[in-house]
C-alpha positions as a Markdown table, in Angstrom:
| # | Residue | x | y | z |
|---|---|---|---|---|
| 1 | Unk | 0.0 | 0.0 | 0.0 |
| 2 | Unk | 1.2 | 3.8 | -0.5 |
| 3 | Unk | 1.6 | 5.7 | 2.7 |
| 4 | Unk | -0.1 | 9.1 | 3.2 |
| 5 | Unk | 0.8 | 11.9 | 5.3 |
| 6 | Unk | -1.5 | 14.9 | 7.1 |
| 7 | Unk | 0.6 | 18.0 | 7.2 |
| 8 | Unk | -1.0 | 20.5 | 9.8 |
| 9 | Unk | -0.9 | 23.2 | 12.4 |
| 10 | Unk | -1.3 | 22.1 | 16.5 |
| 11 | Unk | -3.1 | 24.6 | 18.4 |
| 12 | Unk | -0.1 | 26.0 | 19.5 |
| 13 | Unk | 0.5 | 27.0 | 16.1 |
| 14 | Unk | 4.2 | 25.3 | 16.2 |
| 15 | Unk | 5.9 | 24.9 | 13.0 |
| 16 | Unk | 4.2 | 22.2 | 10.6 |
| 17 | Unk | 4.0 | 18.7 | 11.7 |
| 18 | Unk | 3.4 | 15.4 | 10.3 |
| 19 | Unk | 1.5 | 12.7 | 11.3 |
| 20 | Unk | 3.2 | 9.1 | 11.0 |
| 21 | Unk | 2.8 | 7.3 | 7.3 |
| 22 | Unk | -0.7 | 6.1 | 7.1 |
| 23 | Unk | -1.6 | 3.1 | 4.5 |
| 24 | Unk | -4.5 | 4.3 | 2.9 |
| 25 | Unk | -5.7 | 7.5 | 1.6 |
| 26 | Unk | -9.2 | 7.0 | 3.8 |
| 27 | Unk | -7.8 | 6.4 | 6.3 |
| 28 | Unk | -5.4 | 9.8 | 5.5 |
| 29 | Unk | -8.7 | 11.7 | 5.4 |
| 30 | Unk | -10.1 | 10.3 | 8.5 |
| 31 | Unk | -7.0 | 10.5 | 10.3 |
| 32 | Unk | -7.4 | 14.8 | 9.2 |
| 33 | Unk | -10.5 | 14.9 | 10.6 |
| 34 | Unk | -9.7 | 13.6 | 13.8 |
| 35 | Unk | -6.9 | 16.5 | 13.7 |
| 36 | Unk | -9.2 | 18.9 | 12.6 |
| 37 | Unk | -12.2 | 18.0 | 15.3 |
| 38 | Unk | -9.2 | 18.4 | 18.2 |
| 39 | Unk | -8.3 | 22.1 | 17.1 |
| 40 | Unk | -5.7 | 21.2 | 14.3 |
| 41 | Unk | -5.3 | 23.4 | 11.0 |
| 42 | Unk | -4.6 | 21.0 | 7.9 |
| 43 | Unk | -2.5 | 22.3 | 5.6 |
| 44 | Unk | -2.4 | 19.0 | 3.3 |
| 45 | Unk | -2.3 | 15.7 | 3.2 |
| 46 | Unk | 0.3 | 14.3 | 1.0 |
| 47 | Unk | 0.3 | 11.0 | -0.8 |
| 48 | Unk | 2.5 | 8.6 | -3.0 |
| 49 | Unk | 3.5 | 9.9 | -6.4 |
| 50 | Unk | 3.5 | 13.4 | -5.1 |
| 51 | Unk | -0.3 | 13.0 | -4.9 |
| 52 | Unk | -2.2 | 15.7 | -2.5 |
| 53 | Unk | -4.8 | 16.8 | -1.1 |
| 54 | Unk | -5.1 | 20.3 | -0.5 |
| 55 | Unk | -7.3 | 21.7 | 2.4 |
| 56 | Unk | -9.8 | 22.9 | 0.5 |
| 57 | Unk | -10.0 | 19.7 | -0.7 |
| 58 | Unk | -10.3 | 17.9 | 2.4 |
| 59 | Unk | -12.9 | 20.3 | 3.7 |
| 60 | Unk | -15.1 | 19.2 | -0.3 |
| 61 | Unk | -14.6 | 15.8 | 1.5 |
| 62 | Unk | -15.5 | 16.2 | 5.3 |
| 63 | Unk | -19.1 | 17.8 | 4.0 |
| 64 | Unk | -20.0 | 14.1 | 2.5 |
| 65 | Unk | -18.5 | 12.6 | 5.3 |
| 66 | Unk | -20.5 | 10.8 | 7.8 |
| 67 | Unk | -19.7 | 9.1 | 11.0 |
| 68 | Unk | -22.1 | 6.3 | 10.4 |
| 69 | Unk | -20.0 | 5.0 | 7.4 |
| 70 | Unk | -18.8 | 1.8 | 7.2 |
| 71 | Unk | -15.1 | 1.2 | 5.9 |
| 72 | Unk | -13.9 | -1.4 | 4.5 |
C-alpha cells in the first residue's frame, strides 16, 4: 500500500508537523478529521507519487463525510 501523510498546524501554532505514514488515503482523510475535530489546521495531506490533497480539498470531503460510514 502507498503511505499518506497529514501535514497540519497544532493549536499551539508550532511549525508544521506530520503525522506518521498512514496506508490508505481513507484512512489519511479520516486521520485529518480527527486532527481537525481536536483544534488542528490541515494544511495538506500528502500522498504517494506526489499526490495531495489540498485543504480545500479535504474540507469538499469532510461535507459528505459521515460518522455512520462503514469502511472497509
Amino acid at each position: 500500500m502507498s503511505n499518506w501523510v497529514v501535514v497540519y498546524f497544532s493549536l499551539a501554532r508550532q511549525p508544521e508537523q506530520r503525522s506518521p505514514a498512514i496506508e490508505a488515503k481513507l484512512n489519511a482523510l479520516i486521520h485529518a478529521r480527527a486532527l481537525q475535530r481536536q483544534g488542528s489546521e490541515i494544511i495538506r495531506i500528502e500522498g504517494p507519487g506526489g499526490l495531495n490533497i489540498s485543504a480545500d480539498e479535504f474540507f469538499d470531503w469532510l461535507k459528505g463525510y459521515s460518522d455512520c460510514q462503514t469502511f472497509g
